[in-house]
N, C-alpha and C positions, 0 to 999 in steps of 0.2 A: 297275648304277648307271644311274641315269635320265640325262633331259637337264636336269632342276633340279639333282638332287645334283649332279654335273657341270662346271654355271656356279657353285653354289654353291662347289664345292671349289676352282675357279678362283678364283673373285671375294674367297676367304678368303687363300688362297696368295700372292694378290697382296699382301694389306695388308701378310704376313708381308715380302715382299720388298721394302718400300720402303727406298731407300736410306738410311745416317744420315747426317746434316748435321756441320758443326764441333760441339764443345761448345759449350758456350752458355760464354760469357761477361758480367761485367757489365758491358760496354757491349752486349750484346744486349735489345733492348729486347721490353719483354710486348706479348703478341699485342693487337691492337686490333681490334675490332670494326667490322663493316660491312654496309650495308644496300645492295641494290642491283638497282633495278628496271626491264626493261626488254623490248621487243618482240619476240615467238616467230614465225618466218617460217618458210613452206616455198612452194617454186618463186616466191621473189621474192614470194609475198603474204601479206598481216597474217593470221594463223591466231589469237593471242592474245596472254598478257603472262606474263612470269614474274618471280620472284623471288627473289635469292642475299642471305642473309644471315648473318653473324657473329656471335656475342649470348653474352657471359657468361649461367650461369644459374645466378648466386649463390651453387653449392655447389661452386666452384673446379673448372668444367669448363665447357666453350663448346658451343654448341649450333648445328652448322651445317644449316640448312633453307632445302631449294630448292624452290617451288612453280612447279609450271606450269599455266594455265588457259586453254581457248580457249573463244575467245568471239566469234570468228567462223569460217565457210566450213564447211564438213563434219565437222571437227574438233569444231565448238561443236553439231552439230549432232547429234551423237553421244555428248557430253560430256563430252569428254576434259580429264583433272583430274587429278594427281599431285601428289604432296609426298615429298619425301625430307628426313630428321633424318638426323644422325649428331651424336651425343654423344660429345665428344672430352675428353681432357685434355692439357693445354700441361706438357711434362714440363722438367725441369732441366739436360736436355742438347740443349732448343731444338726436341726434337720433338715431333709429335703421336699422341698414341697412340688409338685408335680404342675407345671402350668400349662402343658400341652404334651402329646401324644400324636405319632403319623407313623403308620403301617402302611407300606406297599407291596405286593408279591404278586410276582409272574412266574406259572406256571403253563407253559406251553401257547396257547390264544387267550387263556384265560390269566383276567388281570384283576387285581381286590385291592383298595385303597378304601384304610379305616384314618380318620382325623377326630382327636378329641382337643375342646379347649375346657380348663378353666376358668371363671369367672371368681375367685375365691372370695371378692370384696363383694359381690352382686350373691354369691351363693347362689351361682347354676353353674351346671355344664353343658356344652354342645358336643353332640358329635354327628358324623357323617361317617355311615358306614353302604358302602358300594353304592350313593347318592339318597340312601334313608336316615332324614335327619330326625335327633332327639334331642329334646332340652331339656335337663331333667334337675329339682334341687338337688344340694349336696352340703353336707354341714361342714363348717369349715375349722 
């Protein structure tokens, strides 16, 4: 097993272990959407801007995307650029269940694109990491 497969099987294992919350009840109110944009620092100085936001996407699942962009000091100078989706859905018992996953980042010539899917009724997942695919089970 490499060091991708590795963090991958880490970083899958994890989602599996999140804790569950109360049931949901109906004073539990639907998830709301949020946009939210703000300043990326390192050693105390402006490097760039990034961006967290929350956003139904119409087909009764949310779509959360974090951008990060420098655009100043060495960072911008090398053009350091990310975006992370993950496709969730808002389930009935108040949790979120994870049904996909997409990492891109450019760093200067060098480019990394990670994509995970769920299959949560089939009980696997895929992903594709810098074009090395895995399909691995996952309990649902």
């Amino acid at each position: 097993m490499n060091s991708r497969t590795a963090a991958l099987s880490v970083w899958l294992a994890s989602l599996t272990l999140l804790p569950a919350g109360p049931a949901r009840s109906e004073s539990m109110p639907e998830p709301v959407g949020f946009d939210l944009h703000y300043q990326v620092f390192r050693n105390d100085k402006l490097q760039g801007k990034a961006q967290l936001s929350l956003q139904p996407d119409g087909a009764g699942t949310w779509l959360l995307t974090m951008q990060v962009k420098a655009d100043r000091g060495l960072a911008s100078f090398v053009g350091y650029e990310e975006t992370e989706r993950s496709r969730l859905a808002f389930q009935d018992n108040g949790q979120w269940r994870v049904l996909g996953y997409r990492r891109d980042r450019a760093v200067g010539w060098r480019k990394r694109h990670e994509q995970v899917d769920f299959d949560w009724s089939q009980g696997r997942v895929r992903a594709d990491v810098d074009g090395e695919h895995f399909d691995l089970a996952v309990e649902s």
